[in-house]
Backbone as CSV, one residue per row, in Angstrom:
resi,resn,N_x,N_y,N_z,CA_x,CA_y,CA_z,C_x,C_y,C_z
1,UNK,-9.386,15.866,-27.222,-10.733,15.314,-27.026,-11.080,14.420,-28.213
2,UNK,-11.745,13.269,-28.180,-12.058,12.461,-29.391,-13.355,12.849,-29.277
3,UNK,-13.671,12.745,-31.089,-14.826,13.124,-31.063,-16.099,11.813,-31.020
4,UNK,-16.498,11.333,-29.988,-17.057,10.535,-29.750,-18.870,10.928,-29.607
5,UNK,-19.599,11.388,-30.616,-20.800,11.866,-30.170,-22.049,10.628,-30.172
6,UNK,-22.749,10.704,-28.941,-23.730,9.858,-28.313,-24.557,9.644,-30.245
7,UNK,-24.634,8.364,-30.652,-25.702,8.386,-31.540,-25.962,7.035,-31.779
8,UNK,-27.015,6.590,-30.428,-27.330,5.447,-30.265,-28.389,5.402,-31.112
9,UNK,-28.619,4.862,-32.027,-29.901,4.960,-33.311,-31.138,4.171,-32.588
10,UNK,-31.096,2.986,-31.845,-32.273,2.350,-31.126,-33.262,3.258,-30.096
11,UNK,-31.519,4.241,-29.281,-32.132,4.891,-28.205,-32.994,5.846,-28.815
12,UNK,-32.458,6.518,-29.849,-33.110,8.014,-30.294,-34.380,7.319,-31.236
13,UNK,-34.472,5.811,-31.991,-35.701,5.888,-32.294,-36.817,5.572,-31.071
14,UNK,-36.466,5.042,-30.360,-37.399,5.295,-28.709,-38.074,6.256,-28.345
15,UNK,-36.892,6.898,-28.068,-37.183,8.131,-27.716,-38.137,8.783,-28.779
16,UNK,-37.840,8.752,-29.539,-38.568,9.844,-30.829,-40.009,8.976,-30.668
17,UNK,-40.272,7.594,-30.531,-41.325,6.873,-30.999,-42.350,7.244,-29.481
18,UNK,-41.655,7.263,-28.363,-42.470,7.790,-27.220,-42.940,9.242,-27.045
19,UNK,-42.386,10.322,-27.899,-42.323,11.372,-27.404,-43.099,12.072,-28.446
20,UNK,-42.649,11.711,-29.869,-42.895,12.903,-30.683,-44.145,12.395,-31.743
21,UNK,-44.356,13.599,-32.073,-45.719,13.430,-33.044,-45.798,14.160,-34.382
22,UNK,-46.574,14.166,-35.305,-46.024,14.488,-36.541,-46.306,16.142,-36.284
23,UNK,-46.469,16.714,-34.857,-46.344,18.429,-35.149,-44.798,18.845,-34.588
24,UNK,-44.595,17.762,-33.261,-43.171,18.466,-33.057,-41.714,17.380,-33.146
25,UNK,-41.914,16.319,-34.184,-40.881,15.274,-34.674,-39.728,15.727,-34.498
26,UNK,-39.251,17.318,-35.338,-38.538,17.974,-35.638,-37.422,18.253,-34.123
27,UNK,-38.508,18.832,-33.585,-38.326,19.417,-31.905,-37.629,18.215,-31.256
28,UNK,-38.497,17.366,-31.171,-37.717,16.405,-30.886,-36.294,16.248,-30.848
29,UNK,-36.113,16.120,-32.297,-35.041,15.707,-32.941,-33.958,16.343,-32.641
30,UNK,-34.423,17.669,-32.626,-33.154,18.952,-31.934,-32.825,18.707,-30.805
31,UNK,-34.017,18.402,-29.586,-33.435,18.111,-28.454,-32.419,16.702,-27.725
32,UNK,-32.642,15.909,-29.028,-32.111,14.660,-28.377,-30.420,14.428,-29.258
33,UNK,-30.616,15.538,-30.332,-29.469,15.754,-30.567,-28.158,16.599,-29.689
34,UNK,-29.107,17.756,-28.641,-28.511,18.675,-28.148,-28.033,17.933,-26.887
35,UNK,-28.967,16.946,-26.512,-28.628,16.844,-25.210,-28.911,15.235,-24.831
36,UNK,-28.631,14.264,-25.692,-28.538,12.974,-25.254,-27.032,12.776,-24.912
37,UNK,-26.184,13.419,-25.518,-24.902,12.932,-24.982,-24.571,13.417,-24.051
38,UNK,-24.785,14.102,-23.665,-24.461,15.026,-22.487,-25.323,14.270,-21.482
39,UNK,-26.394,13.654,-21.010,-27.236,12.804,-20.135,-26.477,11.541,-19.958
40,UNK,-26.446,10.833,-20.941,-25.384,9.908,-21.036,-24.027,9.855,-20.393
41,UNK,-23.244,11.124,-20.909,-22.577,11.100,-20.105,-22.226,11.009,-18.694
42,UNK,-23.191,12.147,-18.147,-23.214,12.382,-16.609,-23.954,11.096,-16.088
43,UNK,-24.656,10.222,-16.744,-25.357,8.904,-16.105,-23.643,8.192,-16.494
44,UNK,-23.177,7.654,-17.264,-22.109,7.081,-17.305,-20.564,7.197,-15.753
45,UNK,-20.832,8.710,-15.790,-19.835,9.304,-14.789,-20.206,8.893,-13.349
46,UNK,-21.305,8.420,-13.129,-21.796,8.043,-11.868,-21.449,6.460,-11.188
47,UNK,-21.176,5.956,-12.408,-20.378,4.693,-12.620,-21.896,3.415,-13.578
48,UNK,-22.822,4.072,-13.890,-23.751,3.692,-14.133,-22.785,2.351,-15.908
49,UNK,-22.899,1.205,-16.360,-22.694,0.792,-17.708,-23.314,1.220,-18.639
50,UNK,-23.067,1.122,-20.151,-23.623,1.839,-20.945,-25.092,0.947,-21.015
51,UNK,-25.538,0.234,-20.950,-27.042,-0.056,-20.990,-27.717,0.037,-20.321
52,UNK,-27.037,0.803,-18.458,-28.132,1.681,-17.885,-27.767,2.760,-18.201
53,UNK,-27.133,3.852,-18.894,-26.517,4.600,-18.790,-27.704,5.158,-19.918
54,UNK,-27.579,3.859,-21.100,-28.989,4.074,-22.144,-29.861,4.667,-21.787
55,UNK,-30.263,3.224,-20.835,-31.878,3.621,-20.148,-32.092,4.843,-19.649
56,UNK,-31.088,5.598,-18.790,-31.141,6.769,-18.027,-31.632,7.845,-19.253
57,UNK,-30.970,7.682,-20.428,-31.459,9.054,-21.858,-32.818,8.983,-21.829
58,UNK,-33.183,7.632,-22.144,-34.588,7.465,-22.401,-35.928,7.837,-21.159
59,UNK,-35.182,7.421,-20.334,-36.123,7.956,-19.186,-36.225,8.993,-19.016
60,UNK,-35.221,9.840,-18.800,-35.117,11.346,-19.158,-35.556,12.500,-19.999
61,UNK,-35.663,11.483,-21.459,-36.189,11.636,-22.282,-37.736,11.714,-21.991
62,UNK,-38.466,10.745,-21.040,-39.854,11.040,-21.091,-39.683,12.024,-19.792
63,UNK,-39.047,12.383,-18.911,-39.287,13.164,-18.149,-39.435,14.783,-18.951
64,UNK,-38.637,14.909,-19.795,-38.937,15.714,-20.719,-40.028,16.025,-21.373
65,UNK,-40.333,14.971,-21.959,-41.491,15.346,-22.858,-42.454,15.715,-21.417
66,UNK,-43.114,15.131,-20.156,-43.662,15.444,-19.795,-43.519,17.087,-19.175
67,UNK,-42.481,17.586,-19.268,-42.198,18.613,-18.816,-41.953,19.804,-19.554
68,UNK,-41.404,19.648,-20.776,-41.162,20.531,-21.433,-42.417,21.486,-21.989
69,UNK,-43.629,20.520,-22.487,-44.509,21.281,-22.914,-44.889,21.961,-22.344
70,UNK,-45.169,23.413,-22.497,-45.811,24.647,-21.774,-44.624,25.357,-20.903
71,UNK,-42.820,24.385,-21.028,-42.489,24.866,-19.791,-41.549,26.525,-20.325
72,UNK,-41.736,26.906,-19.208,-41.123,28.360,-19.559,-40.058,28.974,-18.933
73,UNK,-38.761,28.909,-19.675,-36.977,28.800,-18.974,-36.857,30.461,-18.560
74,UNK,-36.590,30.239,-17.554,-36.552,31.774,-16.591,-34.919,31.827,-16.231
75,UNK,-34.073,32.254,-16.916,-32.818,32.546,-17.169,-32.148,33.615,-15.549
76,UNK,-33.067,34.069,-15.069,-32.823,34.642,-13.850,-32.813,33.281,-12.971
77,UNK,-33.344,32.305,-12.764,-33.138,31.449,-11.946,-32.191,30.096,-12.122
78,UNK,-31.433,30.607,-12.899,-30.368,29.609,-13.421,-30.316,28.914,-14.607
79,UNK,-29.100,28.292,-14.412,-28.652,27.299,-16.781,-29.601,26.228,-16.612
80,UNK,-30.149,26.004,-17.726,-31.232,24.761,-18.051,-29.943,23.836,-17.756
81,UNK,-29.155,23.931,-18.052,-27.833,22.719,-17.819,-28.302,22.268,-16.391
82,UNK,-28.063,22.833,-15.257,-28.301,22.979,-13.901,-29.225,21.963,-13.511
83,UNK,-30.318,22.465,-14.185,-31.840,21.657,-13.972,-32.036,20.156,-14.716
84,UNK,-31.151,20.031,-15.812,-30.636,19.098,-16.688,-30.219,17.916,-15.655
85,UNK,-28.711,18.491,-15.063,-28.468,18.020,-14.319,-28.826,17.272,-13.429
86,UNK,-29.444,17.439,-12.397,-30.291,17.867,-11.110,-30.929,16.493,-11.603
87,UNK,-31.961,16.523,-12.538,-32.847,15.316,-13.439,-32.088,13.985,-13.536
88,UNK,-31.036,14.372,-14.331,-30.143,12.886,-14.436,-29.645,12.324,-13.385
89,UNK,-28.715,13.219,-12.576,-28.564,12.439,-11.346,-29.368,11.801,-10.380
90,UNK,-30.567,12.617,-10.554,-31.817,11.878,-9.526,-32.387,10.552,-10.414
91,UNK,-32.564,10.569,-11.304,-32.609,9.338,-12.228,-31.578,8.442,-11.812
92,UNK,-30.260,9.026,-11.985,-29.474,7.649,-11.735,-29.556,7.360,-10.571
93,UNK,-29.409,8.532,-9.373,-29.773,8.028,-8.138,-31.057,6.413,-7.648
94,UNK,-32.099,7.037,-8.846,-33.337,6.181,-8.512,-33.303,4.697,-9.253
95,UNK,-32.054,5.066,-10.425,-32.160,3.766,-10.850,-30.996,2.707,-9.809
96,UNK,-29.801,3.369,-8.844,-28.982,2.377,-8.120,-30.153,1.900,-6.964
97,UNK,-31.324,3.058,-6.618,-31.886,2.579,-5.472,-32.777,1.108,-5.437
98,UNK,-32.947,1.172,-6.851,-34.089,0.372,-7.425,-33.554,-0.873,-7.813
99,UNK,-31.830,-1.610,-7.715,-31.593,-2.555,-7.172,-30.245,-2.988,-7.985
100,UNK,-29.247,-1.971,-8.474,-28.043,-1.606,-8.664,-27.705,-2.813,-8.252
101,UNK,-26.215,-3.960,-8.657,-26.170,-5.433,-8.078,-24.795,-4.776,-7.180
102,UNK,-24.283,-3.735,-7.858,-23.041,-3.082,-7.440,-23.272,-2.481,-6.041
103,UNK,-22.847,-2.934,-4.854,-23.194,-2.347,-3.726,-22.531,-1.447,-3.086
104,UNK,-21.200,-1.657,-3.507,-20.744,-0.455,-2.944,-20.594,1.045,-4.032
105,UNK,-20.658,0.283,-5.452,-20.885,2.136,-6.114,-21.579,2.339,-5.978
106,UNK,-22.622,1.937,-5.108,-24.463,1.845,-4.821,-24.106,2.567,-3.842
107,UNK,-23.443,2.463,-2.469,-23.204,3.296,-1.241,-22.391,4.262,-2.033
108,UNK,-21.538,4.391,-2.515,-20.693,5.549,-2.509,-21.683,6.760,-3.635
109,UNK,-21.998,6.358,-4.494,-23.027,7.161,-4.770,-24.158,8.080,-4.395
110,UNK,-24.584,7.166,-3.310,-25.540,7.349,-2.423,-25.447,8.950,-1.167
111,UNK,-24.079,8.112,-1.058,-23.716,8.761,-0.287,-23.197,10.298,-0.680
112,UNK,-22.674,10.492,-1.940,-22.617,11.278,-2.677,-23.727,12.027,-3.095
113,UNK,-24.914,11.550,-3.690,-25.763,12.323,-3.315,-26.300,12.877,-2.495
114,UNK,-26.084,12.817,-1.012,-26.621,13.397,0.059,-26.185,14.495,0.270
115,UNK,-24.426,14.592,-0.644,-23.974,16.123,-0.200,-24.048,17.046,-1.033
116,UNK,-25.260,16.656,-2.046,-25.848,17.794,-3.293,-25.322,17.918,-4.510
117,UNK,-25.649,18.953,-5.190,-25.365,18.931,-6.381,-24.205,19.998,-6.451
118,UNK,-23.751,20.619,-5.494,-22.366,21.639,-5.156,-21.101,21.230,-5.383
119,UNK,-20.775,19.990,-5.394,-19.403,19.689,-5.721,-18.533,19.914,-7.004
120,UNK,-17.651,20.931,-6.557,-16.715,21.731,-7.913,-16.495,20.570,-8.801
121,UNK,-16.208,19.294,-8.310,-15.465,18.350,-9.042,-16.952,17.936,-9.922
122,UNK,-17.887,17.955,-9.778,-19.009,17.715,-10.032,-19.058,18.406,-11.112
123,UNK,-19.307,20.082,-10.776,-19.519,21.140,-11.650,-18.254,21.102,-13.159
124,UNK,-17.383,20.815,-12.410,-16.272,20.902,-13.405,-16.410,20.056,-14.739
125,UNK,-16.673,18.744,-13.998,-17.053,17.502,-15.341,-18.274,18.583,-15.760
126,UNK,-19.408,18.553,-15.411,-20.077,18.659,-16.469,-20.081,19.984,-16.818
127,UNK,-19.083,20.647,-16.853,-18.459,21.808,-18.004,-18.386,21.397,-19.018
128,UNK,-17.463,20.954,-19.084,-16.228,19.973,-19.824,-17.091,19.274,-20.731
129,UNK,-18.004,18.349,-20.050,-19.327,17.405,-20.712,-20.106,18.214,-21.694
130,UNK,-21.357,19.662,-20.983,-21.575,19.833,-21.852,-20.898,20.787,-22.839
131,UNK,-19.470,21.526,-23.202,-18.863,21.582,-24.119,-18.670,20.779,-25.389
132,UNK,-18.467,19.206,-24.635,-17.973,18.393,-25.364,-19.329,18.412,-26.523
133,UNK,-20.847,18.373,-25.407,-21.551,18.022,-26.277,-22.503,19.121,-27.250
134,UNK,-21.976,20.417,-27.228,-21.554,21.499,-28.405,-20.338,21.383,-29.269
135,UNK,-19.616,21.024,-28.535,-18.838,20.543,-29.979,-19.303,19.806,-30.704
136,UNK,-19.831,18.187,-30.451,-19.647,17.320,-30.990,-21.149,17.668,-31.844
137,UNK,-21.930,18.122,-31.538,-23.267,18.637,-32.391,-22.760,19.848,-33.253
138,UNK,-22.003,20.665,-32.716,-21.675,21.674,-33.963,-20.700,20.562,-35.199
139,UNK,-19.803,19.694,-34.779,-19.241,18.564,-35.692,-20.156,18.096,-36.656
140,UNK,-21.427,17.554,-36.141,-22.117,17.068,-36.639,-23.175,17.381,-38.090
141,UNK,-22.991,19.599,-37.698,-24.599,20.096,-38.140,-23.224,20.837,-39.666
142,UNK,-21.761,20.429,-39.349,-21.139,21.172,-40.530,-20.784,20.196,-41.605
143,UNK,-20.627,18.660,-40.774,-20.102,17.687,-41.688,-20.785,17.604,-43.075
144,UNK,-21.882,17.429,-42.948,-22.739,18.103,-44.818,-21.928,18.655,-45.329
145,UNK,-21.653,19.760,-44.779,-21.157,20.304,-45.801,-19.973,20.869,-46.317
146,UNK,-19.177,19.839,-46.126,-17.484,19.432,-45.710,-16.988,18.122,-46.773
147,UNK,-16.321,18.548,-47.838,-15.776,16.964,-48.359,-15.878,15.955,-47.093
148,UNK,-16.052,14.733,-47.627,-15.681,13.966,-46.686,-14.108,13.931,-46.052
149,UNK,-13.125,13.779,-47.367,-12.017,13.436,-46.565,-11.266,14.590,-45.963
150,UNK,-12.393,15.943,-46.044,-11.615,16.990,-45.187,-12.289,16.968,-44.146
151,UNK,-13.271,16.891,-43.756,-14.078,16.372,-42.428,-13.334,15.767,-41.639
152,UNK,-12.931,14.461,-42.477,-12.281,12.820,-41.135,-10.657,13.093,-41.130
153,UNK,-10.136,14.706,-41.853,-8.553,14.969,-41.957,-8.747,15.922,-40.769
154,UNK,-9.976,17.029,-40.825,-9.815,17.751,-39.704,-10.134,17.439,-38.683
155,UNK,-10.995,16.478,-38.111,-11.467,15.984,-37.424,-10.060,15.418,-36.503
156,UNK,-9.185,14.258,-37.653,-8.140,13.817,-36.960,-7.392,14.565,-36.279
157,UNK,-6.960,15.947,-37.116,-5.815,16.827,-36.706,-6.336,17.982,-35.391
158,UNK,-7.863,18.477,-35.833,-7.516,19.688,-35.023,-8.595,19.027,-33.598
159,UNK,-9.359,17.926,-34.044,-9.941,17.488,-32.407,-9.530,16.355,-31.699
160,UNK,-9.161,15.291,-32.491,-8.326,14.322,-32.056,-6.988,14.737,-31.893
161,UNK,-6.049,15.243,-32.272,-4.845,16.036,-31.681,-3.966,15.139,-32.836
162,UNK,-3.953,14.206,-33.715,-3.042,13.528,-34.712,-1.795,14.315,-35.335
163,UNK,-0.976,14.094,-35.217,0.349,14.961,-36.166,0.264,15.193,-37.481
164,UNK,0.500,16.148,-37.846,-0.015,17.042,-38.969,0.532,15.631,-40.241
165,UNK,1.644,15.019,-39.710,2.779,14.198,-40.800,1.624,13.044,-40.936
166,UNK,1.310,12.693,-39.990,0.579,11.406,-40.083,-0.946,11.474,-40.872
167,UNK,-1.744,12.783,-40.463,-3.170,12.793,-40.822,-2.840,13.294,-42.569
168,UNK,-1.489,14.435,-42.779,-1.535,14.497,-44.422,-1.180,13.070,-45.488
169,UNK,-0.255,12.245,-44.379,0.429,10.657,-45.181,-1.487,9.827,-45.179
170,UNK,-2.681,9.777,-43.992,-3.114,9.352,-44.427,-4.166,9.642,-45.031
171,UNK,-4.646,10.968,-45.555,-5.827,11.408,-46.279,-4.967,11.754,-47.839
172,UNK,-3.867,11.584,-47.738,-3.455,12.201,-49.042,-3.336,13.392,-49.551
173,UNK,-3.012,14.243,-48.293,-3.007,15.547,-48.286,-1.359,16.166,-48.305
174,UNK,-1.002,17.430,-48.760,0.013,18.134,-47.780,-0.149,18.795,-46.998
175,UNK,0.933,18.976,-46.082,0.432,19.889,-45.032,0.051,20.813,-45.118
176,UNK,0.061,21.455,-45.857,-0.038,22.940,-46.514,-2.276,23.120,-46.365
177,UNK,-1.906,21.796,-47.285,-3.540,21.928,-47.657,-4.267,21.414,-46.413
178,UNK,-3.895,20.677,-45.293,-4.571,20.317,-44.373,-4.182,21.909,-43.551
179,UNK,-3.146,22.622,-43.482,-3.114,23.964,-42.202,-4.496,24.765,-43.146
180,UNK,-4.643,24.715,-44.631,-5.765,25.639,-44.985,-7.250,25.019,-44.334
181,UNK,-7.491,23.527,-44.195,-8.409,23.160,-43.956,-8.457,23.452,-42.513
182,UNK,-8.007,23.259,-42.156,-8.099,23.463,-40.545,-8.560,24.691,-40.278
183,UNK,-7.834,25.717,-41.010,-7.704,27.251,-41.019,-9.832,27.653,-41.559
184,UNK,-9.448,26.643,-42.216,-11.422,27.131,-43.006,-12.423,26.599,-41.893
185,UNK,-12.331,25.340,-41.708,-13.239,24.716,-40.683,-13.139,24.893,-39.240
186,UNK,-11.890,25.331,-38.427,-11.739,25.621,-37.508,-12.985,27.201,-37.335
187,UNK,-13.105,28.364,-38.635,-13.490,29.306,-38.207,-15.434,28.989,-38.443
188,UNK,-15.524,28.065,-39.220,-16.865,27.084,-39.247,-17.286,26.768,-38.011
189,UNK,-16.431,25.809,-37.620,-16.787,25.378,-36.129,-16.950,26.188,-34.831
190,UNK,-15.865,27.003,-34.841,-16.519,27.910,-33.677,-17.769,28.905,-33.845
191,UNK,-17.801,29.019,-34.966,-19.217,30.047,-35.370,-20.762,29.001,-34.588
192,UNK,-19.870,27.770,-35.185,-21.304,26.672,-35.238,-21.427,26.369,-33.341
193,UNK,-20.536,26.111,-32.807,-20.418,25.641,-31.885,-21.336,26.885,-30.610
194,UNK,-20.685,27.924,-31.069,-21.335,29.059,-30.481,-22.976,29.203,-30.475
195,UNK,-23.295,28.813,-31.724,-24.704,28.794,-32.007,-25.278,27.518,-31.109
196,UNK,-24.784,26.652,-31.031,-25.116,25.736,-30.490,-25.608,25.620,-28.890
197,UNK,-24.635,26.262,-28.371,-24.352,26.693,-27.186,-25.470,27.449,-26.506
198,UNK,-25.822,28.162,-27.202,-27.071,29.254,-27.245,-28.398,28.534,-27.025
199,UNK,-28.179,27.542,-28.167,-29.710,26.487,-28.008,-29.487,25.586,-27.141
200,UNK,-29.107,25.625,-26.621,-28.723,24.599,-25.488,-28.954,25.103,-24.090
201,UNK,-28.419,26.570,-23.946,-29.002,26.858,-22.572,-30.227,27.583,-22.788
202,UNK,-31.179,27.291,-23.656,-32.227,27.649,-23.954,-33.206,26.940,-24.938
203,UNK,-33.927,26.067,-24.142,-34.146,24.995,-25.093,-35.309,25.014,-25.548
204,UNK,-36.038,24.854,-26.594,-37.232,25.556,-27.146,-38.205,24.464,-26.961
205,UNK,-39.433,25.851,-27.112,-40.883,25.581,-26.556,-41.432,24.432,-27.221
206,UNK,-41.989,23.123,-26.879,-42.821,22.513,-27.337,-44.394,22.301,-26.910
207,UNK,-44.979,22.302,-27.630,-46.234,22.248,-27.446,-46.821,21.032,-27.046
């Protein structure tokens, strides 16, 4: 997997500039970290380009804010992922209806949406998706506090998949000292990633 995490700086100051206020900035900030790439993505997967694919975060983004405040996640009725979901695709749905130039990923889409949100192949990507986008936020919340060049050594070796020969020839490492780094940050990352995971299918109260 490359670690490719959503951090469009225009989109998220948008977003932040429509949504947030100096009581829940913060809140904000958590949520568009947790879950802009993951929106993105699944708007991207629909065949949407990345500058509607943008637009789709941001819109989403205010569907959020209008929704989130007061809202209250009832874990008996299914993953906030689910409902996540459900949002973006009807977004992208509304943005091909609204005059997509592409006509036939416009029909095949379309048409795709009519047979719901049930499709394994469906469900499967956005496993996969939002994993990716716990990883790539647990990546994000350890790099602080990570030398740099053991960050962009582990990064190469244990998520980009790079050969141990190549990532020690180019950080200036031996292997030795990159299997310890890996060995330290690998047990970092899953701690972090886990935590992540948690806030994610449970996404906190804003006022």
């Amino acid at each position: 997997m490359t670690y490719r995490h959503f951090n469009n700086e225009s989109t998220r100051s948008s977003v932040l500039r429509a949504v947030a206020n100096t009581e829940n900035e913060a809140a904000w900030q958590r949520l568009f970290d947790l879950y802009a790439g993951f929106v993105f993505s699944i708007a991207r997967s629909k065949g949407l380009n990345a500058a509607d694919a943008d637009d789709i975060v941001q819109i989403v983004f205010a569907d959020l804010a209008r929704n989130l405040p007061g809202f209250r996640y009832d874990r008996g009725k299914g993953r906030f992922r689910a409902w996540l979901s459900s949002l973006v695709r009807w977004r992208v749905n509304d943005r091909l209806r609204s005059g997509m130039r592409d006509r036939n990923l416009k029909a095949s889409y379309l048409e795709e949406a009519k047979a719901g949100a049930g499709n394994p192949a469906d469900a499967a990507f956005e496993e996969r998706e939002w994993q990716a986008a716990a990883l790539e936020e647990a990546l994000r919340r350890i790099k602080p506090d990570v030398r740099p060049e053991h960050y962009a050594a582990f990064v190469a070796s244990a998520v980009e998949g790079q050969d141990t020969e190549t990532v020690a020839r180019l950080y200036g490492i031996t292997g030795d000292n990159l299997y310890q780094i890996r060995r330290r940050l690998s047990a970092k990352l899953r701690a972090t990633v886990g935590q992540v995971l948690e806030e994610m299918d449970a996404p906190p109260r804003i006022q």
